[in-house]
PDBQT receptor file of N, H, CA, C and O in Angstrom, charges set to zero:
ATOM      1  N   UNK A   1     125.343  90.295 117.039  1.00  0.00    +0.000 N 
ATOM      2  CA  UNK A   1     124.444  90.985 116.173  1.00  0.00    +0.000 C 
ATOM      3  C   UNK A   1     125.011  90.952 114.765  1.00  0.00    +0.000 C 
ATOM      4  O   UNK A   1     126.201  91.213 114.591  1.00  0.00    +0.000 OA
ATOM      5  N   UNK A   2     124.185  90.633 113.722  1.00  0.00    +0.000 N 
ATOM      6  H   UNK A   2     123.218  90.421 113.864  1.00  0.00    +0.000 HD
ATOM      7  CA  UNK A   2     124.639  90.421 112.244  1.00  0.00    +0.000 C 
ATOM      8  C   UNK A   2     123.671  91.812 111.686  1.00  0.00    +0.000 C 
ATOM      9  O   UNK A   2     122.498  91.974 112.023  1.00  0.00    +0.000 OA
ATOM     10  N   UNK A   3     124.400  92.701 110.818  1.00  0.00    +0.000 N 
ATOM     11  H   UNK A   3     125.353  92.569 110.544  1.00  0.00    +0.000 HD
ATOM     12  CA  UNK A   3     124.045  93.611 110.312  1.00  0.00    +0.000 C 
ATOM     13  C   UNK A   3     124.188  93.241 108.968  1.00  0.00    +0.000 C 
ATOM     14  O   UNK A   3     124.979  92.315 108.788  1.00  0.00    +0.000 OA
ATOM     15  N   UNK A   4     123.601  93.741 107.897  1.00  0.00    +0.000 N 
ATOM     16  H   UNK A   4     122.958  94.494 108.044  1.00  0.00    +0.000 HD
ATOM     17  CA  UNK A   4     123.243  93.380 106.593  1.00  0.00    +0.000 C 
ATOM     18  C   UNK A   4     123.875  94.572 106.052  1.00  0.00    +0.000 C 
ATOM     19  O   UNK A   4     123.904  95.575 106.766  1.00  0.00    +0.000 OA
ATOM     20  N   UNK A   5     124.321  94.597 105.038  1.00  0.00    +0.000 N 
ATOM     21  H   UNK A   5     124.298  93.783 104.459  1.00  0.00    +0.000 HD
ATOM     22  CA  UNK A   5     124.424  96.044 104.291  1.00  0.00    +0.000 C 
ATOM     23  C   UNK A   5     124.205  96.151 103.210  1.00  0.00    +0.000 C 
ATOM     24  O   UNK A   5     125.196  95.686 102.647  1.00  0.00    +0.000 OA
ATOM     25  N   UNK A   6     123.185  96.636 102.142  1.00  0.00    +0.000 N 
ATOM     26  H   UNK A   6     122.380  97.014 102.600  1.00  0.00    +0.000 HD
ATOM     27  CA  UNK A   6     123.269  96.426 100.592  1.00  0.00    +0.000 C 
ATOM     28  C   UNK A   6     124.279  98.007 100.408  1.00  0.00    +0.000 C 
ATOM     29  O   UNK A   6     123.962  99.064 100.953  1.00  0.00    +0.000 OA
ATOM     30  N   UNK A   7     125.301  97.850  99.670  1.00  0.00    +0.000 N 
ATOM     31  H   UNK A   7     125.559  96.992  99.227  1.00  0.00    +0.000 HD
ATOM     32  CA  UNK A   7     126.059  99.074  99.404  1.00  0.00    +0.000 C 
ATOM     33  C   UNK A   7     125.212 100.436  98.747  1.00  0.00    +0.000 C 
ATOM     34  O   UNK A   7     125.299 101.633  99.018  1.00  0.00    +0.000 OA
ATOM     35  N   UNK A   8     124.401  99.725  97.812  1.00  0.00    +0.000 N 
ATOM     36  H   UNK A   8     124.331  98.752  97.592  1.00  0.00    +0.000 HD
ATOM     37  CA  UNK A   8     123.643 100.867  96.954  1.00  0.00    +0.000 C 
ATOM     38  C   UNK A   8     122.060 100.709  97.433  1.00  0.00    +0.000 C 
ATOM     39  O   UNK A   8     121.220 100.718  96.532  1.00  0.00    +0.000 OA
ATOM     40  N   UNK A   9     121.690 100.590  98.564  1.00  0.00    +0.000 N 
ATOM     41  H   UNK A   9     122.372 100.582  99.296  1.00  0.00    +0.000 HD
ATOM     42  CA  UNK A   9     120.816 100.812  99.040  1.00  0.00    +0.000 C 
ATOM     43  C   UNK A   9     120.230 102.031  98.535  1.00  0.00    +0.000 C 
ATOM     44  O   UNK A   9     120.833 103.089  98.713  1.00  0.00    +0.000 OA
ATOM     45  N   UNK A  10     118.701 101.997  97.690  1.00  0.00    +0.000 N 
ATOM     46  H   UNK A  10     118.211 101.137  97.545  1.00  0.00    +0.000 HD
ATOM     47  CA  UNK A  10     118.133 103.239  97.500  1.00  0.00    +0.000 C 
ATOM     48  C   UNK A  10     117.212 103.461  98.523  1.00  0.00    +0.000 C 
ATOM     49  O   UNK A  10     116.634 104.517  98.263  1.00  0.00    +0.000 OA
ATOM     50  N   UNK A  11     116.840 103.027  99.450  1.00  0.00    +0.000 N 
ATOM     51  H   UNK A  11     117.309 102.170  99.661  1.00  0.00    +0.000 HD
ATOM     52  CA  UNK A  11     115.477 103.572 100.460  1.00  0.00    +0.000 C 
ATOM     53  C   UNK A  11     116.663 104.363 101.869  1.00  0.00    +0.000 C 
ATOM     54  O   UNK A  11     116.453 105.441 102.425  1.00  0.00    +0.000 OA
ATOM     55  N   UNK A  12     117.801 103.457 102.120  1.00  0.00    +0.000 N 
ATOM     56  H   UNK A  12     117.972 102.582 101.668  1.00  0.00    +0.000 HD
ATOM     57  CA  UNK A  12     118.446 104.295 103.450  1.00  0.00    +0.000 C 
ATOM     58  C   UNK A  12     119.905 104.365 102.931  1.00  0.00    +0.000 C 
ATOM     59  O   UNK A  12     120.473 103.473 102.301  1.00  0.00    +0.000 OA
ATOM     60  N   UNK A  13     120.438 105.599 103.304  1.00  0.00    +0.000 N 
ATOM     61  H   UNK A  13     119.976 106.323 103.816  1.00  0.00    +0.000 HD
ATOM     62  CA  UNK A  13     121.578 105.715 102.865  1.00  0.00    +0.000 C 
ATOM     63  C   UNK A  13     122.514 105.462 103.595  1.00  0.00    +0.000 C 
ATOM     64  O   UNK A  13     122.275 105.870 104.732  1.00  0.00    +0.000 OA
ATOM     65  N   UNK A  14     123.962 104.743 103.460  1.00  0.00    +0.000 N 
ATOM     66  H   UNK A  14     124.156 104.412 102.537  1.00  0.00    +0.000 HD
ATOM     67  CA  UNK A  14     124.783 103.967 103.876  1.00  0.00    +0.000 C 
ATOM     68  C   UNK A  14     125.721 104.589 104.556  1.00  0.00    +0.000 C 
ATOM     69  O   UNK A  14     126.656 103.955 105.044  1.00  0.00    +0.000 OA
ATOM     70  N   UNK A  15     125.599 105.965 104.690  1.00  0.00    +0.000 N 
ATOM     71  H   UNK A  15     124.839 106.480 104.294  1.00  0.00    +0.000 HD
ATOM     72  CA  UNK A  15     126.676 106.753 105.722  1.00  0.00    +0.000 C 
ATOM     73  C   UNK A  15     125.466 107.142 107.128  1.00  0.00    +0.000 C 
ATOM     74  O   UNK A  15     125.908 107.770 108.090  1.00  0.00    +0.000 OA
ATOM     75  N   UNK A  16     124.176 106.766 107.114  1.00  0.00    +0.000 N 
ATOM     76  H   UNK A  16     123.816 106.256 106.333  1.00  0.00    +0.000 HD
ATOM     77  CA  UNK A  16     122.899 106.176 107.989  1.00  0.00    +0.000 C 
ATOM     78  C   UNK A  16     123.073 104.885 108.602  1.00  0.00    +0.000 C 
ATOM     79  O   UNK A  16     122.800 104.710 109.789  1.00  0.00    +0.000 OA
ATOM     80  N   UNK A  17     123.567 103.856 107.764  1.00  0.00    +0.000 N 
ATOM     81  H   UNK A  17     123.789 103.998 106.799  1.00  0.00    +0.000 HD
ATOM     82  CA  UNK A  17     123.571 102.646 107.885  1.00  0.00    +0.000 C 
ATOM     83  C   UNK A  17     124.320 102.367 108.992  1.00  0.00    +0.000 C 
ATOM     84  O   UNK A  17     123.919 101.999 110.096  1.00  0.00    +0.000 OA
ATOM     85  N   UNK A  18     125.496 102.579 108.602  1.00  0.00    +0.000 N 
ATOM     86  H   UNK A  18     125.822 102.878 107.705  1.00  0.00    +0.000 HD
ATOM     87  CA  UNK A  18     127.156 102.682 109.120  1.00  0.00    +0.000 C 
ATOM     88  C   UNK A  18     126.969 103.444 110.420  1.00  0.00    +0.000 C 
ATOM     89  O   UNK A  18     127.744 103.170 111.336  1.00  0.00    +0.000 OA
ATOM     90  N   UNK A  19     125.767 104.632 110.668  1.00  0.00    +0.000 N 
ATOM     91  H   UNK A  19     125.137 104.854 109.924  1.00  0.00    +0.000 HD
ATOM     92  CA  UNK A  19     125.920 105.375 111.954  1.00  0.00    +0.000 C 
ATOM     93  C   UNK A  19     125.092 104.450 112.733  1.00  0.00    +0.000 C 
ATOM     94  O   UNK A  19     125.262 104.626 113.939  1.00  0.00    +0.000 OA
ATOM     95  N   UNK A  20     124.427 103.715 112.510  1.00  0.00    +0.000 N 
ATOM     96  H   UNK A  20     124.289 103.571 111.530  1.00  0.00    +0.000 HD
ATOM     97  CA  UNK A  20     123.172 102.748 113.092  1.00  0.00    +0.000 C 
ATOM     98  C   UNK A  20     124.522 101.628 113.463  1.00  0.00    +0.000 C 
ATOM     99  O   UNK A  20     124.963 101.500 114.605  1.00  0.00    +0.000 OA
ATOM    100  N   UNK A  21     124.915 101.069 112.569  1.00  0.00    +0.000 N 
ATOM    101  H   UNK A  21     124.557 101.173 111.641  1.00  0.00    +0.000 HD
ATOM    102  CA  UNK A  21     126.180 100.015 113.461  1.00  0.00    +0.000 C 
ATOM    103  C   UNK A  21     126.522  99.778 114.345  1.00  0.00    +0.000 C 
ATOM    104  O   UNK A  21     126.547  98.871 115.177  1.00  0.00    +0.000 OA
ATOM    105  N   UNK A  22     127.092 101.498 113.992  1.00  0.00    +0.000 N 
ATOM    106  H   UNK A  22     127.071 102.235 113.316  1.00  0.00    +0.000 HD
ATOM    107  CA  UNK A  22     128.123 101.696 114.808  1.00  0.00    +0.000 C 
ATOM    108  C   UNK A  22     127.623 101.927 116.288  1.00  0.00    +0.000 C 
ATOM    109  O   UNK A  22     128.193 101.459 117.273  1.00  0.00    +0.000 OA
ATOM    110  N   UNK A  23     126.494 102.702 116.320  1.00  0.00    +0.000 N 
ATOM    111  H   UNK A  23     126.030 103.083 115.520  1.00  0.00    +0.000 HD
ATOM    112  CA  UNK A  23     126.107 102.760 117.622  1.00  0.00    +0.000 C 
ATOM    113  C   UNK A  23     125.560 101.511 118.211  1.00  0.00    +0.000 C 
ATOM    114  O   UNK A  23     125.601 101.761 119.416  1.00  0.00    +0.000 OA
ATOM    115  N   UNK A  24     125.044 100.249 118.071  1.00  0.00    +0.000 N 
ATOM    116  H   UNK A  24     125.011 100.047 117.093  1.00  0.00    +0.000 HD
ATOM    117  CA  UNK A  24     124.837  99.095 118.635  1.00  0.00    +0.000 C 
ATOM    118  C   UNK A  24     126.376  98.763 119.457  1.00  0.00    +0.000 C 
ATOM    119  O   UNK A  24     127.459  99.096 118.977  1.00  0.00    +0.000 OA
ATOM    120  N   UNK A  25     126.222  98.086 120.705  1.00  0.00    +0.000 N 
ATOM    121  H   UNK A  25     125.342  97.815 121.095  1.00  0.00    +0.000 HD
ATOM    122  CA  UNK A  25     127.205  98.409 121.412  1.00  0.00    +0.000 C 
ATOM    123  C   UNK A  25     127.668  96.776 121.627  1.00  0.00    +0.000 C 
ATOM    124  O   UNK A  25     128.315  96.327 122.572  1.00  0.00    +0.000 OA
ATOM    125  N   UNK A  26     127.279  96.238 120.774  1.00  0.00    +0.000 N 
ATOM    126  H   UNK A  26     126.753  96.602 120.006  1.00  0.00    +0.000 HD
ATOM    127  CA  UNK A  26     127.343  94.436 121.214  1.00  0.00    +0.000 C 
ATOM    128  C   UNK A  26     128.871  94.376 120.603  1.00  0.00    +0.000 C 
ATOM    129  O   UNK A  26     129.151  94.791 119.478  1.00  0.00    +0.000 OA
ATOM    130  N   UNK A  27     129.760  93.827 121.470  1.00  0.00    +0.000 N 
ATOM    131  H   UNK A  27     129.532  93.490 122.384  1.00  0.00    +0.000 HD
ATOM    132  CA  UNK A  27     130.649  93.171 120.951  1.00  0.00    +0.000 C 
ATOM    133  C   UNK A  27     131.384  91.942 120.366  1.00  0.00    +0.000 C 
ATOM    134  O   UNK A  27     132.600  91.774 120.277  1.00  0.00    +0.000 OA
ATOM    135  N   UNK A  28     130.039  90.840 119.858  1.00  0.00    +0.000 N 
ATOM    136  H   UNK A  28     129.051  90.976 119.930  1.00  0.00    +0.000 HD
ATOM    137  CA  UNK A  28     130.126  90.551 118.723  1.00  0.00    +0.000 C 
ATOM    138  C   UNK A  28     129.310  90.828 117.574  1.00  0.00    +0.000 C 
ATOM    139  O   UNK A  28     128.562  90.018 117.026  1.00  0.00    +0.000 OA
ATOM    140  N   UNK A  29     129.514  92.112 117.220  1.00  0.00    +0.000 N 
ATOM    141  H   UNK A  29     130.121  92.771 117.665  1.00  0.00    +0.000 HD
ATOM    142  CA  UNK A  29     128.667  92.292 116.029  1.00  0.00    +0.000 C 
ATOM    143  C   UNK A  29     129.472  91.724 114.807  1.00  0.00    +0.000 C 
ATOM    144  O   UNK A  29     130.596  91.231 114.713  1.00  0.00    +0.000 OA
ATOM    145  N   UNK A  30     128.422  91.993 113.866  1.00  0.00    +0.000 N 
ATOM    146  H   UNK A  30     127.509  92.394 113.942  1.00  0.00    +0.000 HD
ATOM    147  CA  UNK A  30     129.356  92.084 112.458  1.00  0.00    +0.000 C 
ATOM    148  C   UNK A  30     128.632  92.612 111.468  1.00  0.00    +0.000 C 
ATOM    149  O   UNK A  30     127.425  92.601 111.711  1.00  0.00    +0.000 OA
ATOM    150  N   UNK A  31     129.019  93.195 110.161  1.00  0.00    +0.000 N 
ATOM    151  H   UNK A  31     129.999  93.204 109.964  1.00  0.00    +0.000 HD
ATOM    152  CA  UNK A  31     128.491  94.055 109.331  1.00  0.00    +0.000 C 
ATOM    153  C   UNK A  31     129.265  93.210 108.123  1.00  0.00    +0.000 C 
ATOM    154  O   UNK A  31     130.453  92.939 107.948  1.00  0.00    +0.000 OA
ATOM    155  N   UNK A  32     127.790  92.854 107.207  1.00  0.00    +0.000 N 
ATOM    156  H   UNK A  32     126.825  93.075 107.350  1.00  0.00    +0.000 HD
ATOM    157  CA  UNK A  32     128.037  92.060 106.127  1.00  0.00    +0.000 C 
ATOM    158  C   UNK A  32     127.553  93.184 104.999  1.00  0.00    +0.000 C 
ATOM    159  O   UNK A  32     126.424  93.667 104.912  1.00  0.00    +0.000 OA
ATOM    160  N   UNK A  33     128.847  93.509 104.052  1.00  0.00    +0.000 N 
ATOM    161  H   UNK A  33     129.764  93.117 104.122  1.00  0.00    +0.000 HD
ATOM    162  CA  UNK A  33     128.047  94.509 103.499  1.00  0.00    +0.000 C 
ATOM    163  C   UNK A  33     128.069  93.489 101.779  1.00  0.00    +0.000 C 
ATOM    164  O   UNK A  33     128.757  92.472 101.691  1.00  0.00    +0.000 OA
ATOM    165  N   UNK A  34     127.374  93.910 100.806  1.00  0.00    +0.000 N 
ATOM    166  H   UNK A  34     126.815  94.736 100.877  1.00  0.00    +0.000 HD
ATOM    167  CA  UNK A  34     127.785  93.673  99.367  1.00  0.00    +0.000 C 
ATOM    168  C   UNK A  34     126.657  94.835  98.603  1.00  0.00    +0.000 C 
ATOM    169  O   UNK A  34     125.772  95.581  99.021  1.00  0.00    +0.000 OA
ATOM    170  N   UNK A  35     127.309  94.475  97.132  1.00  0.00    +0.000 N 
ATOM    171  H   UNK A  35     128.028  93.869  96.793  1.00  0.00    +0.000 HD
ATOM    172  CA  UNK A  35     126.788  95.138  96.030  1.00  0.00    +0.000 C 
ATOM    173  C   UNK A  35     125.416  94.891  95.833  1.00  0.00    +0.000 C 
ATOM    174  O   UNK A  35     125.025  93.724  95.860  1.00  0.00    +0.000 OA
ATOM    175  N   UNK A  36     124.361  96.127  95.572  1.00  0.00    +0.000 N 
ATOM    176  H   UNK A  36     124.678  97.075  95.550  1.00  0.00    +0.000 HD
ATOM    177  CA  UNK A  36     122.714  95.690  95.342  1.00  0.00    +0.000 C 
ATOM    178  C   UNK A  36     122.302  96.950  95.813  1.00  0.00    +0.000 C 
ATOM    179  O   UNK A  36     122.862  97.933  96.298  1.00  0.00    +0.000 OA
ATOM    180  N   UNK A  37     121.651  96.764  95.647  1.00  0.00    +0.000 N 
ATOM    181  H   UNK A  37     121.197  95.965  95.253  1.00  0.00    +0.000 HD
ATOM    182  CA  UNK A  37     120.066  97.628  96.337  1.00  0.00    +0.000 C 
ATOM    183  C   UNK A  37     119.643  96.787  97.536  1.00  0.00    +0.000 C 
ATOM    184  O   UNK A  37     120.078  95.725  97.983  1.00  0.00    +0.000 OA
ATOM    185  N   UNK A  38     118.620  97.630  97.926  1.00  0.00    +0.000 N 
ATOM    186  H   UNK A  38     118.268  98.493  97.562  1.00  0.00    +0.000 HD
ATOM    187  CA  UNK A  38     117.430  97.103  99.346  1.00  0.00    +0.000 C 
ATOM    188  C   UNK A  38     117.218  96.286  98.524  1.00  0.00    +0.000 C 
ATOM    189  O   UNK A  38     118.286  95.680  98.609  1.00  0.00    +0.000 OA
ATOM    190  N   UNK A  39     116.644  95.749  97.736  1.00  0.00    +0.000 N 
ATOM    191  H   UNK A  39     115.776  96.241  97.667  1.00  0.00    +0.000 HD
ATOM    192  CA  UNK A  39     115.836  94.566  97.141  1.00  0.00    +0.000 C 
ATOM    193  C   UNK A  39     116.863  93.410  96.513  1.00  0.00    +0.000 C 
ATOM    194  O   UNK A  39     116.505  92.487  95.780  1.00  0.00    +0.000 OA
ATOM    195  N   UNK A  40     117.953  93.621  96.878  1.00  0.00    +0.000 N 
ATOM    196  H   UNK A  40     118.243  94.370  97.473  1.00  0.00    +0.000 HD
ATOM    197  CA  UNK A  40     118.304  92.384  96.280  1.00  0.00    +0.000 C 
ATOM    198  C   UNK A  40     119.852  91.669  97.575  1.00  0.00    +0.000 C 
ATOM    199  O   UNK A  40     120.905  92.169  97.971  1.00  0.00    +0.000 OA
ATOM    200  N   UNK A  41     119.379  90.762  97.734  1.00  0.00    +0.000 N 
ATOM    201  H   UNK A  41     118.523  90.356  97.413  1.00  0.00    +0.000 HD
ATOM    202  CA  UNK A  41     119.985  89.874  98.739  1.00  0.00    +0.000 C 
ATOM    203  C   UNK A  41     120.874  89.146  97.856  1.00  0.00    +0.000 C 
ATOM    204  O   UNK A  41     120.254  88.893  96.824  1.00  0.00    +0.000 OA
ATOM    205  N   UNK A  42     122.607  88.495  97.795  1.00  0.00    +0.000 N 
ATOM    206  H   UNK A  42     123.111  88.701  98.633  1.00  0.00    +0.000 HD
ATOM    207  CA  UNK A  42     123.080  87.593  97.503  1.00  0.00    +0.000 C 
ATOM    208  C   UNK A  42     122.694  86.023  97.740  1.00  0.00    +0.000 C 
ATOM    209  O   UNK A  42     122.159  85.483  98.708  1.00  0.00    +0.000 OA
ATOM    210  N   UNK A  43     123.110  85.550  96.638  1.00  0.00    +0.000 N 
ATOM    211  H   UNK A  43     123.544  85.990  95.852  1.00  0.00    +0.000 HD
ATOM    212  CA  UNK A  43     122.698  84.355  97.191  1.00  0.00    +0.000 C 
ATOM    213  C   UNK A  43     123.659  83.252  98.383  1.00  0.00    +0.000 C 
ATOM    214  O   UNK A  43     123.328  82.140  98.797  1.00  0.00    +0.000 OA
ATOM    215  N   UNK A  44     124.722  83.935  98.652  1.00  0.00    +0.000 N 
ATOM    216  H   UNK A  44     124.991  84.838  98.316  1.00  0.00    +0.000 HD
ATOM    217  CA  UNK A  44     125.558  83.238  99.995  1.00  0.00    +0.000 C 
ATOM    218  C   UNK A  44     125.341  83.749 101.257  1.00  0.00    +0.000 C 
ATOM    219  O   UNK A  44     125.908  83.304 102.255  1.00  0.00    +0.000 OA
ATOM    220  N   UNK A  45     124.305  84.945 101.272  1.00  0.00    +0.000 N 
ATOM    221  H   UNK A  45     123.845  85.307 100.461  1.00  0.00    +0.000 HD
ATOM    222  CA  UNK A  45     123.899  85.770 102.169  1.00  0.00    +0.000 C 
ATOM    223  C   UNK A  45     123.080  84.949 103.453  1.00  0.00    +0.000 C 
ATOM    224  O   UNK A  45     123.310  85.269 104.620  1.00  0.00    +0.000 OA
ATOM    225  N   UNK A  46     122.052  83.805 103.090  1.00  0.00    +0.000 N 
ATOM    226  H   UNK A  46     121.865  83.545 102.142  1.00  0.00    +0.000 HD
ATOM    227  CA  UNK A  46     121.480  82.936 104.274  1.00  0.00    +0.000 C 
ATOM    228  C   UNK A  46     122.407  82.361 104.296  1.00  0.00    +0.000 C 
ATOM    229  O   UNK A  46     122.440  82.303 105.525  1.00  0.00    +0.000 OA
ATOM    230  N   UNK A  47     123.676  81.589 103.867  1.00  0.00    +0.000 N 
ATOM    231  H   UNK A  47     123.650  81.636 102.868  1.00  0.00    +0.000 HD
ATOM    232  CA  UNK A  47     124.580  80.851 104.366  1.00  0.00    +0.000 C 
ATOM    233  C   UNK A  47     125.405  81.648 105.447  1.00  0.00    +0.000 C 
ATOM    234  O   UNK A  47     125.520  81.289 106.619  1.00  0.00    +0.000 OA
ATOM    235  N   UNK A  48     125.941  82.735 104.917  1.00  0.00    +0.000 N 
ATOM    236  H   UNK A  48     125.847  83.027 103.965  1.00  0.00    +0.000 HD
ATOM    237  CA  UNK A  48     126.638  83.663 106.519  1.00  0.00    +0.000 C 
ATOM    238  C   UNK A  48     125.351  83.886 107.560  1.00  0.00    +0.000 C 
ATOM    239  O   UNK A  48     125.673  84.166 108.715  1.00  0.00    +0.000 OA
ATOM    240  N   UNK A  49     124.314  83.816 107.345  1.00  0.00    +0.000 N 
ATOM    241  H   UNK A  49     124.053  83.589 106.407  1.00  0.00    +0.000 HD
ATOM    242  CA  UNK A  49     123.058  83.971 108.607  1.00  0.00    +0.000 C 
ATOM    243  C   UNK A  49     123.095  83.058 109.363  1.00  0.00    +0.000 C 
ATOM    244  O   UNK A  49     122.927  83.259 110.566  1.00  0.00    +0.000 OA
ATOM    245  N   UNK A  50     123.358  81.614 108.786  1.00  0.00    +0.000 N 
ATOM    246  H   UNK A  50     123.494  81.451 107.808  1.00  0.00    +0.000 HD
ATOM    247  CA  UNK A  50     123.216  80.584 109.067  1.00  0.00    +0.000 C 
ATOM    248  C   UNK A  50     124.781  80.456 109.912  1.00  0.00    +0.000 C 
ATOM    249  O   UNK A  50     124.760  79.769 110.933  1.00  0.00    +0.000 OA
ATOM    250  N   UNK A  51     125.883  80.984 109.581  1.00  0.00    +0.000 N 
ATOM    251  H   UNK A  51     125.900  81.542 108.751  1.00  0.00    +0.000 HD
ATOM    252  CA  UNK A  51     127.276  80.441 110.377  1.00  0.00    +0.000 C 
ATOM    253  C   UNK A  51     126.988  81.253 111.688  1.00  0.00    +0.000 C 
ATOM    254  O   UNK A  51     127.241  80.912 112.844  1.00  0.00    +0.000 OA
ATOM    255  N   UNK A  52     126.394  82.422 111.234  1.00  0.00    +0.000 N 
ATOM    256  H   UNK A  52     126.189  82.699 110.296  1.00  0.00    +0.000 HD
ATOM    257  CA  UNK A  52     126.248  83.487 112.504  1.00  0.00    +0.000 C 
ATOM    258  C   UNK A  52     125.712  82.770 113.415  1.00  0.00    +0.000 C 
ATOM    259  O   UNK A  52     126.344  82.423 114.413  1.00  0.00    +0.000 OA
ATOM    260  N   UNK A  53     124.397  82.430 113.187  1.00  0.00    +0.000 N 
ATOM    261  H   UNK A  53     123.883  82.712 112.377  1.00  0.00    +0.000 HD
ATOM    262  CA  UNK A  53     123.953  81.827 114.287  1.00  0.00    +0.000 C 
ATOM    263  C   UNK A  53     124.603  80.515 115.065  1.00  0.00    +0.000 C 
ATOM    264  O   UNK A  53     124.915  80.283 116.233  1.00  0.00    +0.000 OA
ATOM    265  N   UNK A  54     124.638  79.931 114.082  1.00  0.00    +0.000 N 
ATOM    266  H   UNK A  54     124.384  80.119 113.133  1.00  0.00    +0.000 HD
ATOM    267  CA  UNK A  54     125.828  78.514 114.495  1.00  0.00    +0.000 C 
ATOM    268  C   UNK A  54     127.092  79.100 115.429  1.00  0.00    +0.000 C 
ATOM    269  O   UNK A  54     127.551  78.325 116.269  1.00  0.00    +0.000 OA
ATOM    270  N   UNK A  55     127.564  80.201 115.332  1.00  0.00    +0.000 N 
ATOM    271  H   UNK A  55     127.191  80.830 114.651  1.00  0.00    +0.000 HD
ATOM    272  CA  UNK A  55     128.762  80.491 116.391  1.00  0.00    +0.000 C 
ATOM    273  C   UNK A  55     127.875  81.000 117.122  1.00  0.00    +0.000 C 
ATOM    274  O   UNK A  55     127.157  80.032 116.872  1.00  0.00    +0.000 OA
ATOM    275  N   UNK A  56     127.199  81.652 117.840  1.00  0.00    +0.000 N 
ATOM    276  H   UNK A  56     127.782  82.438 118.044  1.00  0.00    +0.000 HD
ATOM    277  CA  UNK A  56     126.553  82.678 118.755  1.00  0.00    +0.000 C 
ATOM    278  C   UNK A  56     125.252  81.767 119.898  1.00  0.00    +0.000 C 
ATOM    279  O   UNK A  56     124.855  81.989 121.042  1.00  0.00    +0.000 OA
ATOM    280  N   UNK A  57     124.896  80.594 118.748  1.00  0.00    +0.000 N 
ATOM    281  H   UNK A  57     125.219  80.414 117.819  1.00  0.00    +0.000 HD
ATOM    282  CA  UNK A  57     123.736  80.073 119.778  1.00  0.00    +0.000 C 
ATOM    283  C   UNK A  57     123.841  78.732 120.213  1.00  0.00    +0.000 C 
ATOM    284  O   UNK A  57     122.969  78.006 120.690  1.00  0.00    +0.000 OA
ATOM    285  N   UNK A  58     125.769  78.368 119.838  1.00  0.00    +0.000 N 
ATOM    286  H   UNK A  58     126.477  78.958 119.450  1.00  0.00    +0.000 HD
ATOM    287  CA  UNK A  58     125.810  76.946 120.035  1.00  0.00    +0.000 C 
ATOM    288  C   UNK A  58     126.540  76.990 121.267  1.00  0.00    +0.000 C 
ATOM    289  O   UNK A  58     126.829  75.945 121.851  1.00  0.00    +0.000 OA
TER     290      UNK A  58
């Protein structure tokens, strides 16, 4: 499971975020967090989507 995190998320707040994680019980998750808001995605962000899946569905 790949979790997203924008740090400054204004719609959900990130000590919410972090409790949502944490409770998913998969042990390979991972939690990609960076700087932004809900509305703004990095741009290396589909490249880690893209490795995720490449380890998990190959």
């Amino acid at each position: 499971m790949l979790f997203q995190l924008p740090w400054d998320d204004e719609l959900f707040p990130r000590a919410g975020q972090l409790e949502l994680f944490d409770a998913f019980g998969s042990a390979t998750k991972e939690l990609h967090a960076f700087a932004g808001g809900h509305q703004e995605t990095p741009e290396h962000a589909p490249a880690a989507w893209l490795a995720f899946l490449g380890r998990h569905l190959a």
